[in-house]
C-alpha angles and dihedrals in degrees: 000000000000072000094063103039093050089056085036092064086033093061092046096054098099102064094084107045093164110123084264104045084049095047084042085050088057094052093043088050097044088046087046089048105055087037089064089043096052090039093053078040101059087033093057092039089054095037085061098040096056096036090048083056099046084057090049102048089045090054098044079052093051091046089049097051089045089053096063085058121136084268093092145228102322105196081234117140112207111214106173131344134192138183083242122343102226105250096219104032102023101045112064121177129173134172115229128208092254126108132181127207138162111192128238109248109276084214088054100050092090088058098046094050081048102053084043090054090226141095090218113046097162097124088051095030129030110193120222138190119228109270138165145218078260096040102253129112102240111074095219091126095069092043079062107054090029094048086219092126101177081053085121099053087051103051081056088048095058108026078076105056089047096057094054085059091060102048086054087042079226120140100047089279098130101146140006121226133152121267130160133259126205109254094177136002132170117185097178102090129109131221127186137008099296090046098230110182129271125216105206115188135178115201132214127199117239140139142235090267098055089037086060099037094057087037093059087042089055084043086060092035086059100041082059095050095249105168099235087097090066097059105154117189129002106269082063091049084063101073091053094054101128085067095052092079093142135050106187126200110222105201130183119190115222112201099202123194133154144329089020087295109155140190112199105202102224113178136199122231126246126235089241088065112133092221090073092190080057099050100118094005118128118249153162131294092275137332122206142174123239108246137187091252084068101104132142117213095279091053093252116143104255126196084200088053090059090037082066093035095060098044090051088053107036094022114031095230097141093183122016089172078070090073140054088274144158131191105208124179116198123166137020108220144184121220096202084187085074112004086245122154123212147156127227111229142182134219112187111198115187103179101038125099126210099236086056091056085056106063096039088054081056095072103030112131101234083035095118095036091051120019127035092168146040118201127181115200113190112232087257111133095223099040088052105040079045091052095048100045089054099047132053123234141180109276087240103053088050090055090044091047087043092043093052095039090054089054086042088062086248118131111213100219 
């Protein structure tokens, strides 16, 4: 309507050609003009928005359908999905100035340097003092916050069973290193015009010890019906920080060819594997923790940068960026069975063939503590529900493969 006016006035202009009917013209025009090209502004702002939400709100449909699949109830908490995240603006990740630590028994070192064989373990085993969110050494802090007021008694509880895991190397505790745990995420923001959603994350430093010390209190926590084990969105998740000391990134690698045909890289995990109710499990591609190593050039913390940093290590894949390839990161979970938080994520590889993946996995360097098998599943729908039925998998990997394979226009039945 605002359309037809503007050219209406516009046809009629040269009726009046005096010095002031043209100068008026001009006005009339200039006015016109920037009316039609706020109008087609505002009308292709609106069209997007609307139609970007009409993609969302199909795919969350389609998720949610996908999710009530034969594969059961998985004890997975979605807290933000995208279709992708947008890896620079909608992934944000800082490290805070908070760390974490519970230290290893000073009653217990002797026996640790003595199950290393060595005076100095540092490389295998980095030593820590007690320190908390606040930087004391009490906790108490956290049994604040947590209301878990015996928190303390427990940390002494189980820093000694631990421990003892890692002087027996059982476990799988084999080494302590720092890595970083989440302190705070929302994943509820919006960038752009279309609002496509934002992942913000804080970081905390903190290392394996402490990661298994606060993971075998929430296994206790759990056995006596704590709800913690009942956390239901994210701003809940906050006050049980302490015990978020890991963010995994669930990948799965797509070899794509021709004619839509697709090979979907499923593993096996070792029995080395440091997650012992994993060891011979199914899983992903690969599945790998956020450290502090993961930087981008402008030392950023970077999930990519782990992405490439995990199929180096359990893959042997030195440069993806080699290959045809795409990092996609599609959906923020949360694991209750061990208050664990991930990120599904996609790397789509067109030149690669699987018998080349496999050599390279061969000589990977976490290979033997990680993988024992590699499997390749055609995109077929009934290959692939079959394969998954028969076999058992972490809860994780079946959410990350669901979650793909929904977005891949495949129903898990």
């Amino acid at each position: 309507m605002v359309e037809n006016i503007v050219n209406s006035i516009q046809n009629n202009l040269n009726l009046n050609l005096s010095p002031s009917g043209i100068i008026k013209a001009i006005i009339i025009f200039l006015f016109g003009y920037y009316i039609k090209k706020m109008y087609d502004g505002v009308h292709s702002y609106f069209l997007k928005y609307f139609k970007s939400k009409g993609v969302r709100n199909k795919l969350n449909k389609r998720l949610a359908a996908n999710s009530a699949s034969t594969l059961g109830n998985l004890n997975i908490l979605t807290l933000g999905n995208a279709n992708p995240y947008d890896s620079k603006k909608g992934i944000n990740i800082l490290l805070s100035n908070k760390s974490l630590y519970v230290g290893f028994p000073e009653d217990l070192r002797e026996e640790l340097q003595r199950s290393f064989h060595k005076d100095d373990i540092a490389e295998e085993f980095v030593m820590n003092t007690d320190s908390s969110f606040d930087g004391g050494s009490s906790f108490s802090d956290i049994a604040r916050t947590t209301d878990i007021f015996n928190l303390p008694d427990l940390i002494n509880k189980h820093r000694k069973i631990v421990a003892r895991h890692f002087i027996e190397k059982s476990n799988g505790c084999h080494f302590n290193k720092t890595k970083l745990g989440v302190f705070k995420i929302n994943t509820h923001s919006r960038h752009g015009e279309n609002e496509n959603p934002v992942i913000n994350m804080e970081l905390f430093q903190t290392d394996y010890f402490t990661h298994k010390v606060f993971r075998s209190i929430y296994k206790e926590l759990c056995s006596s019906g704590h709800s913690i084990s009942q956390v239901n969105d994210d701003m809940e998740l906050q006050k049980y920080n302490a015990f978020t000391t890991s963010f995994g990134i669930n990948c799965l690698i797509i070899l794509k060819y021709e004619h839509g045909v697709k090979d979907f890289i499923l593993t096996k995990r070792s029995t080395n594997a440091t997650e012992v109710n994993s060891r011979n499990q199914y899983n992903i591609s690969m599945l790998e923790g956020l450290t502090d190593t993961d930087r981008d050039n402008t030392d950023k913390i970077d999930l990519r940068k782990c992405v490439e940093r995990g199929l180096c290590e359990e893959l042997g894949i030195e440069d993806i960026h080699s290959y045809d390839s795409t990092i996609k990161f599609y959906d923020v979970f949360l694991e209750r069975n061990f208050l664990e938080l991930g990120i599904t994520c996609a790397v789509e590889i067109s030149n690669m063939s699987v018998e080349e993946l496999q050599h390279k996995a061969e000589y990977a360097k976490d290979r033997t503590l990680e993988i024992s098998e590699l499997v390749k599943i055609t995109n077929d729908k009934k290959v692939l529900s079959e394969f998954l039925r028969k076999n058992e998998f972490k809860q994780q990997a079946l959410f990350t493969i669901q979650r793909i394979c929904t977005r891949e226009g495949i129903k898990i039945e």
